[in-house]
Each structure stands twice: as C-alpha cells, then as structure tokens.
C-alpha angles and dihedrals in degrees: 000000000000113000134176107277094244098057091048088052093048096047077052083070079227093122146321117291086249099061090036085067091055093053092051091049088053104054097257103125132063129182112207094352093309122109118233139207109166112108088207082060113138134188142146126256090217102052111019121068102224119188126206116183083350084294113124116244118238121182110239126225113258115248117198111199131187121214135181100214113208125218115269099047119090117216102249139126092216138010123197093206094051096250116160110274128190097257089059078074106041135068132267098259123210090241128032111260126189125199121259095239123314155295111207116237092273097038124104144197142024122047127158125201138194150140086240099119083166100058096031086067092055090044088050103031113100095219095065082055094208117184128229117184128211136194105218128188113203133182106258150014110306107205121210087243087063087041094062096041088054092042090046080058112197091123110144106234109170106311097340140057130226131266124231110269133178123251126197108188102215094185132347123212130167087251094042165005136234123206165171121211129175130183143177095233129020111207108187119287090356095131096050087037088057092050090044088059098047092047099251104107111199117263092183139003132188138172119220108163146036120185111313088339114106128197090216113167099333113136131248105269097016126103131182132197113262131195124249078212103046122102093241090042100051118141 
C-alpha cells in the first residue's frame, strides 16, 4: 500500500515527519535508485527500495510499552532547560519510541510508548472516544451536587468547554476527595483546570488506565512490553 514518503521514513523509526521532510528537501532520500524531492511523494515500503543517507530503509517491528511514569519528569523526548524528562529514566530501546500523548510534570501513572504512528493516532484521535480513566485526589469535600455539574461538562475552562465525563467518589473528609474519573479526550491540563474551577485544586493524579490497558500493580519507574494482540493491550 502506497503512503506519503515521510511517513514511511518515520515508521522506519528513522526521524520525526517533520525531519523526514527535510531529508527529502535536501536530496537525501531516493526511491529505486532515483532522488527525490517532492514532499507528496508515495511509495510503498514492499515494493519500492527507498534510500535515506544511501542506507536502505527497512520497516521496523512495532514495540508497545507500558510505563508508570512517576511525578517530577516531564514526557518529552527532549527538553531545552534540562528538566528531567521520561527517557532519563528508560532504557535506550532498540528502536525510537515516542509516547502516545502526555502526563504533565506532577502527574503520575500510566504511559504507553511505541513507534505505531498508526495506532497512536486511533489512541489520540477524539472520534475513536477512548476512555482513560484517573484517580484524583482533590482538597475538600466534593458534594454530589458538584459531581454532577463537572460529569454534565459544559464548564468554561480558557476558549473551550469541557466534555461529560463519568466520577466514582471513593471516600469523602472535610480536608479532601478521593476519585475516579474517567473521560473520552484528555487536552492538556484539562483534569486539574476543571478542579480548579470548581474550587477543589488537585492534591494527586494519576492515570490508570487507556483505553483497555490497565496500569494494574506495576511499580513507579518501571515499564514492561505489552502485546498489540493481547486483551489488556487492545487498540
């Protein structure tokens, strides 16, 4: 199946889109002996030999890994004021991976990664509505009246306003809240921005669930290979 060369080339693991197009700008690329410079440019990985530095391009085999990200690293690939970033903490993999969208710095849990573009756009993409699901521990006692009002959505948080969601109160005190949340699209800072309206700021998050993946018992810092076939793993 024919695909736009960049995407071939990032599947590859080789680079981002974005640099793939670069390559492709300068010269650096050839499919079947032949330079090209055209960023439309398809072809197709099976039938096609495709170049790139005058290194033949070989498809790698898609990884799924499943990390408990820990609070005080932030998920990036790369950070330009030397924060602590995710992969401080990883291994080197034998293949890039990139993570499939984001945990904020003080967020913990559940991340998955993989070199799946493919599949990382049906995990992100709001049509396919999958559910990832948070416990969140905020200051006070929320009241069911508050619950409803945040699962109806419609709360005006910057320029959008928020989607229904589902809450599970776990225990109730006079200092504080604990919760499950679970949602259909996560925009950045959106859990912790819709406490914050309410009144109720966010003591703890933490994801534990995408999808049908669940976090289960696996420890802060560590990760594990998971299967695109298995039950837990399903995309």
């Amino acid at each position: 199946m024919k695909q736009r060369l960049n995407k071939i080339i990032a599947i590859s693991g080789i680079c981002s889109r974005r640099k793939a197009d670069e390559l492709i700008a300068s010269g650096k690329v050839k499919i079947n002996g032949i330079t090209v410079t055209a960023l439309g440019t398809q072809a197709d990985l099976s039938e096609d030999a495709i170049m790139v530095n005058n290194r033949p391009l070989k498809k790698e085999e898609n990884v799924y890994i499943l990390f408990h990200k820990p609070k005080g690293c932030i998920t990036t690939t790369k950070d330009m004021f030397a924060e602590k970033t995710i992969f401080d903490i990883l291994p080197k993999f034998p293949v890039r991976v990139f993570p499939v969208g984001r945990l904020d710095k003080n967020t913990e849990g559940l991340l998955i990664l993989t070199n799946d573009g493919d599949m990382t756009q049906k995990l992100l993409h709001p049509k396919h509505e999958i559910k990832r699901v948070y416990e969140v521990c905020v200051k006070g006692t929320l009241t069911q009246a508050m619950v409803e009002r945040i699962e109806k959505g419609g709360l005006k948080i910057e320029d959008y306003r928020t989607s229904a969601c589902n809450i599970k109160i776990l225990s109730r005190t006079t200092l504080k809240t604990q919760l499950t949340l679970s949602l259909h699209e996560g925009k950045k800072r959106e859990i912790r921005k819709i406490f914050d309206t309410v009144g109720h700021p966010v003591i703890n998050l933490k994801r534990i669930q995408f999808g049908n993946i669940r976090l289960g018992n696996l420890a802060k810092g560590k990760w594990k290979y998971i299967t695109k076939e298995s039950s837990r793993a399903k995309f």
